[in-house]
N, C-alpha and C positions, 0 to 999 in steps of 0.2 A: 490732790497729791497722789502720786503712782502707788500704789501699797503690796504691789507685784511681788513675788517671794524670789530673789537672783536665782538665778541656775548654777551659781560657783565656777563656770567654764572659765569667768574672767576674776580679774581682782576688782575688786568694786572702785577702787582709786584710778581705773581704766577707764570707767564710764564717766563720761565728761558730763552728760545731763541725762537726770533718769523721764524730764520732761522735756516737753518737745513745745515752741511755741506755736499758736496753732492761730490759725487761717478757718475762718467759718467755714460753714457747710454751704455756703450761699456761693462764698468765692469760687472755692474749689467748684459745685455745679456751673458757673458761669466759664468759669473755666474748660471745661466739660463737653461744655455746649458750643466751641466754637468749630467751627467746620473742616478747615484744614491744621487742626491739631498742631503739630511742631513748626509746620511753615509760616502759619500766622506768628507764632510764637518769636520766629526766626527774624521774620521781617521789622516787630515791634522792637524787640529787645536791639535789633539797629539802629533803629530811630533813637534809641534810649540812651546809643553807646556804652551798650553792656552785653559781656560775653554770657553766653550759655548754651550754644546749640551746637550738637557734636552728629552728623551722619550714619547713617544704617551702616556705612561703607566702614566703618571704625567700628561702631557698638551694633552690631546685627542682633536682630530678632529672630527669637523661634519660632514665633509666631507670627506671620506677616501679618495678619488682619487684625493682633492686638493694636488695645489701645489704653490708655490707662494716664490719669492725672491724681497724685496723690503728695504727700510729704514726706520728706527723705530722712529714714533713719540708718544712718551712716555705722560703718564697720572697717577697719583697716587692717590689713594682711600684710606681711611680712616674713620673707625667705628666714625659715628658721639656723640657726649656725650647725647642728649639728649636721650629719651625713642621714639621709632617709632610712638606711638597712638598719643604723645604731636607736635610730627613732623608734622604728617598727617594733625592732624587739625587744626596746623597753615597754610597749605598748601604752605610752602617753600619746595622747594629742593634745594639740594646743589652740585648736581652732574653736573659735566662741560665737558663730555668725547667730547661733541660737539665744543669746542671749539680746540679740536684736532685737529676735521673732518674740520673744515674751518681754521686751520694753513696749514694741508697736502696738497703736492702736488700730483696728480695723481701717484698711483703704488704706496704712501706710506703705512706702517704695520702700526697701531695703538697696541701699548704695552699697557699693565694695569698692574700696579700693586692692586691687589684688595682683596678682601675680601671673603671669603668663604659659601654659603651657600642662600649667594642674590644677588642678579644682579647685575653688572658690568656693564650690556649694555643689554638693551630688546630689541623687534621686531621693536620698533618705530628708536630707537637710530642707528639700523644693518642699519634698511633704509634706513637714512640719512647716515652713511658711506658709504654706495654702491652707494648711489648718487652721492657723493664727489670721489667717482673713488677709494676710499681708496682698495689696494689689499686682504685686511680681516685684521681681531685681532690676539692678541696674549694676554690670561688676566690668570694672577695668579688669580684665583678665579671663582666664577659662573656665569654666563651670562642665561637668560631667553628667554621663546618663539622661543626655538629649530625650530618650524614651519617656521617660518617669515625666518630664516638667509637662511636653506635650501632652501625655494624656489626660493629666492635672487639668489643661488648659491655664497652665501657670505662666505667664510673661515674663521671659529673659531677654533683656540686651547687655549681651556681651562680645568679645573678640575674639571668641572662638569656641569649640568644645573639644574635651580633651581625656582619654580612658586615664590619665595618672590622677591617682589621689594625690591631694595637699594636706593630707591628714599629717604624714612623717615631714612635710615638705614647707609647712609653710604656721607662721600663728600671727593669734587674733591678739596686735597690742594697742587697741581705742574702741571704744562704742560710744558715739553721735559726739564725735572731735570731728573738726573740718580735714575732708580726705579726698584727693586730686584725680579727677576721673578726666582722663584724655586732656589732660593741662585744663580744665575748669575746675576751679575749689570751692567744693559744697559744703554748704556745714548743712548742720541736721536741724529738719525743720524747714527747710526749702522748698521751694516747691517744682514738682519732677513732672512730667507729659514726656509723652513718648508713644510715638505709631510706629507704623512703616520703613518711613521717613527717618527718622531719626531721636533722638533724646534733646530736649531741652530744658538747663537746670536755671529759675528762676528764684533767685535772692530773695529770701523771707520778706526783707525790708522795701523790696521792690511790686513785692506779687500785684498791687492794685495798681499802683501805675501802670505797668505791664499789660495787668489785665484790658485796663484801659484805651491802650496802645492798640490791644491785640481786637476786642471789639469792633472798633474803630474800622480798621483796615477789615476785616472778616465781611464786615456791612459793605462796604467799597467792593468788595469781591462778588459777594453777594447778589448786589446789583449788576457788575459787568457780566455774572454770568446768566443774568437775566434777560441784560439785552441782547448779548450773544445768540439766546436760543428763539429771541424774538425776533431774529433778523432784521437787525440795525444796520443799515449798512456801515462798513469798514470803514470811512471817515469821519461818521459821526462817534464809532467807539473810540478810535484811536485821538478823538480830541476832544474827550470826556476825560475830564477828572474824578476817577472811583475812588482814588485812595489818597 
């Protein structure tokens, strides 16, 4: 049972599950271990006829050589009514992405659904996730202080970065409710991979099929890139079946 102490940022009737359904340590490692990361991901989950893989060219990385497989503890943003100047200088914020970072367990994705063009999560807020062991973000929207996450060596895939706060501009009304990142609906507890390449969100209730899928083909790969560098010739690859 969670026995976490809230942080007040949210109303506890906000938080949809203060647990997270969880996937071994065994899965996630296999998971881990498969070679082309999202692509394999990409290919199984077609076989499966199940959406989850979104492109670097939408969700870009800060770090191109991350790479990171974990489970999604989900956070939803929402353009606030007021005007940002009336915001400011009442000096409320409303933004609870913190309250994420002390629900997660170490190795958790923190997912955003958010808004475009302000922060989602600034250099202060990356901090405190990196503290919290969280394995990076994933935020439909913009995140600020490009500087900060980098030196972290913290992992964001998002659609952009952006100097305006979402502090006067935007608030947190869900933590680990299902929240629509690039038209894919994750709920929390899913499971998240993401390189280079792109993001792909995997259905709790799917992960070992999947997994399964994704092995599969990886071995198939595995092999073609084997004979490739064996010098096979090019009709015996092309009428080989690897995958």
């Amino acid at each position: 049972m969670n026995t976490r102490k809230l942080t007040g940022r949210i109303s506890a009737d906000a938080i949809r599950h203060m647990e997270l359904p969880r996937l071994s340590p065994q899965i996630l490692q296999r998971y881990a271990r498969l070679s082309d990361l999202t692509g394999v991901l990409s290919d199984a989950m077609d076989q499966l006829r199940l959406r989850g893989a979104i492109p670097a060219c939408i969700l870009m990385p800060n770090l191109p050589q991350a790479r990171l497989v974990g489970q999604a503890v989900t956070v939803r943003n929402v353009e606030r009514d007021e005007d940002p100047w009336t915001c400011a200088g009442t000096g409320v914020g409303k933004m609870a992405e913190h309250e994420a970072y002390n629900l997660a367990d170490p190795g958790d994705v923190i997912v955003i659904e958010g808004l475009m063009g302000v922060s989602n999560m600034g250099g202060q807020s990356a901090t405190v996730a990196h503290r919290a062991r969280c394995a990076g973000a994933i935020i439909d929207g913009s995140f600020r202080d490009p500087g900060t996450s980098r030196e972290l060596g913290f992992p964001i895939w998002a659609k952009g970065v952006t100097p305006i706060t979402g502090k006067w501009r935007l608030k947190t009304v869900e933590i680990n409710g299902p929240v629509r990142i690039s038209g894919i609906t994750v709920q929390a507890g899913d499971l998240v991979a993401a390189d280079e390449a792109g993001v792909v969100f995997v259905p709790y209730e799917h992960a070992e099929q999947v997994l399964a899928e994704a092995e599969r083909i990886d071995a198939g790969d595995t092999r073609q890139k084997t004979d490739i560098a064996a010098g096979i010739d090019l009709a015996t690859l092309a009428a080989t079946k690897y995958k």
